[in-house]
C-alpha positions as CSV (number, residue, x, y, z in Angstrom):
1,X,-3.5,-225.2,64.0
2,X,-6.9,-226.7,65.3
3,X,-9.8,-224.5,65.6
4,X,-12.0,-225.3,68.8
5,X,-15.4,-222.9,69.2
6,X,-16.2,-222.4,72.8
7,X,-19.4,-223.7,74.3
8,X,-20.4,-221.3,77.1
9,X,-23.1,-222.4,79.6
10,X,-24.5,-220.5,81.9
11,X,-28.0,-221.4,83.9
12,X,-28.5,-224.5,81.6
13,X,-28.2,-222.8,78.1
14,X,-25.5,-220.6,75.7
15,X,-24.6,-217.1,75.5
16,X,-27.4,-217.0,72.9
17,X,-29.8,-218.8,75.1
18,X,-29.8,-221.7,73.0
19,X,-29.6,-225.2,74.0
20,X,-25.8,-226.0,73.9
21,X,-26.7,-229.7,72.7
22,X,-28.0,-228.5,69.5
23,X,-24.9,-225.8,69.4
24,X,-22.6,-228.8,69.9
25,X,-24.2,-231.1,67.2
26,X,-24.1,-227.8,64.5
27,X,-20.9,-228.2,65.1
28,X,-19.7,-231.4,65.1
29,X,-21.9,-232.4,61.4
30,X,-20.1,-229.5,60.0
31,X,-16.7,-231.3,61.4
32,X,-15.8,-230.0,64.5
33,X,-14.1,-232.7,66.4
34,X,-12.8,-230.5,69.9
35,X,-14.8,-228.2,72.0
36,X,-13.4,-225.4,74.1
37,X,-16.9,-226.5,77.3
38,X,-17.6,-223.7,79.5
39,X,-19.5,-223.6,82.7
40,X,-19.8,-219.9,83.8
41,X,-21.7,-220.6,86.8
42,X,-18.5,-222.5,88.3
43,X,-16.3,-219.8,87.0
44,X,-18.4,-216.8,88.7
45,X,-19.8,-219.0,91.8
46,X,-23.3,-219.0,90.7
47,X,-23.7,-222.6,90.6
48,X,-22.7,-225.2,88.5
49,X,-24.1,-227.2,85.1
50,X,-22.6,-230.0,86.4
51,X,-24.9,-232.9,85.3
52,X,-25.9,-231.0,82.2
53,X,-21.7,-231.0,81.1
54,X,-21.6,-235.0,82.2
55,X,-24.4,-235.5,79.4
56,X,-23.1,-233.6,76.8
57,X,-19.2,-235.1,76.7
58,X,-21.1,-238.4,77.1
59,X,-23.6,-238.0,74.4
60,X,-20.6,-236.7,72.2
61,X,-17.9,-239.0,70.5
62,X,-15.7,-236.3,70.4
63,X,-12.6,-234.6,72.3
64,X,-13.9,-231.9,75.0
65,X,-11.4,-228.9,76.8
66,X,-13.3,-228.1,80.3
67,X,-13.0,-225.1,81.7
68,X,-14.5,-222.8,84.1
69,X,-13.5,-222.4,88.2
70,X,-10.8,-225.4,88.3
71,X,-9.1,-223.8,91.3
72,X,-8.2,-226.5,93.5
73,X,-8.1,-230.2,94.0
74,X,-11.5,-230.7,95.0
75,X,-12.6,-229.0,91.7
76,X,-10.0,-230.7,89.7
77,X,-11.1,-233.7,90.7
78,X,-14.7,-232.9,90.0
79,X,-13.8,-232.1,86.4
80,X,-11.9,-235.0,85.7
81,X,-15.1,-237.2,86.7
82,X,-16.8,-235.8,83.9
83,X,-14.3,-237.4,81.6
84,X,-13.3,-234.5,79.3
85,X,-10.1,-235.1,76.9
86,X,-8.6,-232.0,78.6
87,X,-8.9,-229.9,81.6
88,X,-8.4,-225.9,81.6
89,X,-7.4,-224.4,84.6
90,X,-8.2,-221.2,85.8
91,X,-6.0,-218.2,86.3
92,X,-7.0,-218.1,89.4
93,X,-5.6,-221.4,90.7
94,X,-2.1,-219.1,90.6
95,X,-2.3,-218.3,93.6
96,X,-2.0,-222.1,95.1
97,X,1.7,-223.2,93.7
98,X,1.3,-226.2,95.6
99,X,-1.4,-227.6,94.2
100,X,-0.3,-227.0,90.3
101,X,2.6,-228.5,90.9
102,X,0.9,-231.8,92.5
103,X,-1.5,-231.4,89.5
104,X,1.1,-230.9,86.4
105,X,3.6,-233.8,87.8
106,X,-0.1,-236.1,87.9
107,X,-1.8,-234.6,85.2
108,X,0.4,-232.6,82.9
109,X,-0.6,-233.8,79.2
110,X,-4.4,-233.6,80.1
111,X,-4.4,-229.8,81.5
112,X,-3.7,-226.7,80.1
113,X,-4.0,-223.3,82.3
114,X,-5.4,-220.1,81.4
115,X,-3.2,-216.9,81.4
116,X,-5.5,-213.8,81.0
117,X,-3.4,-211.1,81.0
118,X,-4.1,-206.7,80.9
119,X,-0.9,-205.2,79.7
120,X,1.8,-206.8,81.5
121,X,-0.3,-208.3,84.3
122,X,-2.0,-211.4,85.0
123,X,-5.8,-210.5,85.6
124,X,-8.3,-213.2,85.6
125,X,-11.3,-212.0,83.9
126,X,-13.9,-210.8,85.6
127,X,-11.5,-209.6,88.4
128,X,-9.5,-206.3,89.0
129,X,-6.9,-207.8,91.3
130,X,-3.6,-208.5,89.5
131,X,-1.6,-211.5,90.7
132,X,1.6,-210.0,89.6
133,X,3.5,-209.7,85.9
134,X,2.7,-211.9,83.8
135,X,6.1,-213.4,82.1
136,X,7.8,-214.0,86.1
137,X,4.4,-216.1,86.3
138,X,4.6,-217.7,82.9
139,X,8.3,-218.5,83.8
140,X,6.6,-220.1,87.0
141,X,4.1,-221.8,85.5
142,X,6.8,-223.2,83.2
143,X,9.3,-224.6,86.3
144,X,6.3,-226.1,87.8
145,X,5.6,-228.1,85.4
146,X,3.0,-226.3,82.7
147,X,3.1,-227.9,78.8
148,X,-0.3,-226.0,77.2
149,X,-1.7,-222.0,78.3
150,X,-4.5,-220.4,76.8
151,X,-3.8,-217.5,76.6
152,X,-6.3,-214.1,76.5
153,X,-6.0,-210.4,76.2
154,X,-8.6,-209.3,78.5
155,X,-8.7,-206.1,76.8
156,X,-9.9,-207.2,73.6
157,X,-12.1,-210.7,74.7
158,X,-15.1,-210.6,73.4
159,X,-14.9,-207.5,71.5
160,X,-14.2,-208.7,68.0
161,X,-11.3,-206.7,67.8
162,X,-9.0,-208.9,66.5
163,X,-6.5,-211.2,68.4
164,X,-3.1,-209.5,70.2
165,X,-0.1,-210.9,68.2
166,X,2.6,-209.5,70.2
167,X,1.0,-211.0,73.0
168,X,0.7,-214.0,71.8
169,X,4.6,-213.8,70.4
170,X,5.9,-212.5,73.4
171,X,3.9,-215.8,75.0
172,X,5.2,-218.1,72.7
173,X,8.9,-216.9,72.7
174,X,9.3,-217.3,76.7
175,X,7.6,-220.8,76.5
176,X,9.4,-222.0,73.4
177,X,13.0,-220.7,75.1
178,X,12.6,-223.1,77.8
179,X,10.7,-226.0,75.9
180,X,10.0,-225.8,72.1
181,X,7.0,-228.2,72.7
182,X,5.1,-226.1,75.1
183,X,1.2,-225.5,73.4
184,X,-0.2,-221.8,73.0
185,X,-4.0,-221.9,72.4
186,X,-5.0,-218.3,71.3
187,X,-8.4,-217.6,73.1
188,X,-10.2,-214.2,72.3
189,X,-10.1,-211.4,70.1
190,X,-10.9,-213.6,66.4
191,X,-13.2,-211.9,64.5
192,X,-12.1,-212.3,60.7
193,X,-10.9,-215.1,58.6
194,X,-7.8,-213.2,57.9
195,X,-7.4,-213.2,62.2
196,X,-7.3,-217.1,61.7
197,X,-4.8,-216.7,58.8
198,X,-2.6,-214.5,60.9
199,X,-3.0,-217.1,63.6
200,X,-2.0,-219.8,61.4
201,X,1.4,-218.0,60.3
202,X,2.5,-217.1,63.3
203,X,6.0,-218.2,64.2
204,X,8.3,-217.7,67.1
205,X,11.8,-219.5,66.8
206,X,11.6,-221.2,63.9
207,X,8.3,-222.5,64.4
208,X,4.3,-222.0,64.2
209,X,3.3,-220.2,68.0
210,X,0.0,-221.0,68.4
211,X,-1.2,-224.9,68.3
212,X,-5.0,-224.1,68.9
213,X,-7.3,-221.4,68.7
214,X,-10.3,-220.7,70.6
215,X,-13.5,-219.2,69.0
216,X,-16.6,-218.0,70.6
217,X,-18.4,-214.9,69.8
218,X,-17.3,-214.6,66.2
219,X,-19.1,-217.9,65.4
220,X,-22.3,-217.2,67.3
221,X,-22.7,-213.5,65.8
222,X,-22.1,-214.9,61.8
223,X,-19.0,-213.1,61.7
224,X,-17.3,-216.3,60.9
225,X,-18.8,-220.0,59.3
226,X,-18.0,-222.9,61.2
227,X,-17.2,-224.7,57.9
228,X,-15.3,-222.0,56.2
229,X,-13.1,-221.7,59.3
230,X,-12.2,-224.9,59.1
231,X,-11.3,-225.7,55.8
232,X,-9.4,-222.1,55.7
233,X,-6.9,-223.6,58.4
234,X,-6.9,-227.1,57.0
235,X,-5.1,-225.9,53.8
């Protein structure tokens, strides 16, 4: 399992209204070699950090996941000019099977998709409009194409109230029944190192569920050290 902390940038800076440059280098000299990128401003339509995202995967020799408002070709294809290792698409970009499936038959090994799911729908965060139960879309998802999801309880992201392991086992099992090679990236909810450890030993048929796991708020509040972290799930 590969720990990446999520960089969230909204009107230039962090959620702790830092610059994210200096964020990103904390991380990387303590050995941090993929970063979840965030721009909030594309995800809620408030703008973009558009150059500001360019600089930082160019200034860094390391692997970036972008994320934030990938709904459609147009901003697909502005994402993949910044040159990140991987692309996250939003939940949102459901609704438009016709472009996923153009995108995962061109793209497929560079994108993941996120699922943000509230009990047993599919809710994009920061929305209340379902777009229908979550497994028939995961199933979906999986026909058109899909290898990687990241995949958030709404209900707990952000909260620090430890990640949703059924979820995350009730993910894994539907992906891994069609194709044992499918990635799950846990995304919310870590807190503790004992979450990571949990994480780590998770298995679904056989085999360890989650491939990556995405940390945020836990690292920014002190809750978790980015060094500790990682040399807990290197062992």
């Amino acid at each position: 399992m590969r720990l990446l902390p999520a960089v969230d940038i909204k009107n230039g800076v962090t959620l702790n209204l830092t610059d994210p440059a200096n964020l990103i280098k904390k991380y990387v000299e303590a050995g941090v070699n993929f970063i979840h990128l965030v721009d909030l401003d594309r995800a809620y339509s408030t703008g973009n950090n558009d150059q500001l995202i360019s600089e930082l995967i160019a200034n860094f020799e390391i692997d970036f996941q972008l994320s934030g408002g990938i709904t459609s070709q147009e901003s697909l294809s502005n994402a993949i000019m910044k040159t990140p290792t991987r692309i996250n698409l939003s939940a949102d970009s459901i609704a438009d099977e016709s472009f996923l499936k153009n995108a995962f038959e061109r793209y497929a090994q560079k994108l993941a998709i996120s699922l943000d799911i509230n009990g047993e729908s599919l809710m994009p965060r920061g929305s209340q409009n379902s777009l229908g139960n979550y497994r028939e879309i995961l199933n979906k998802l999986i026909s058109l194409g899909a290898k990687r999801f990241v995949v958030t309880d709404v209900l707990t992201d952000g909260k620090l109230t430890g990640p949703n392991l059924e979820l995350l086992k009730s993910v894994a099992l539907i992906c891994f029944d069609k194709n044992d090679k499918i990635e799950i990236i846990a995304s919310g909810g870590v807190t503790s190192y004992s979450d990571l450890t949990n994480l780590q030993q998770l298995q679904v048929l056989g085999k360890s569920a989650i491939s990556e796991v995405i940390v945020g708020k836990a690292l920014l509040d002190g809750h978790l050290a980015i060094e500790k972290s990682l040399q807990l799930i290197a062992n």
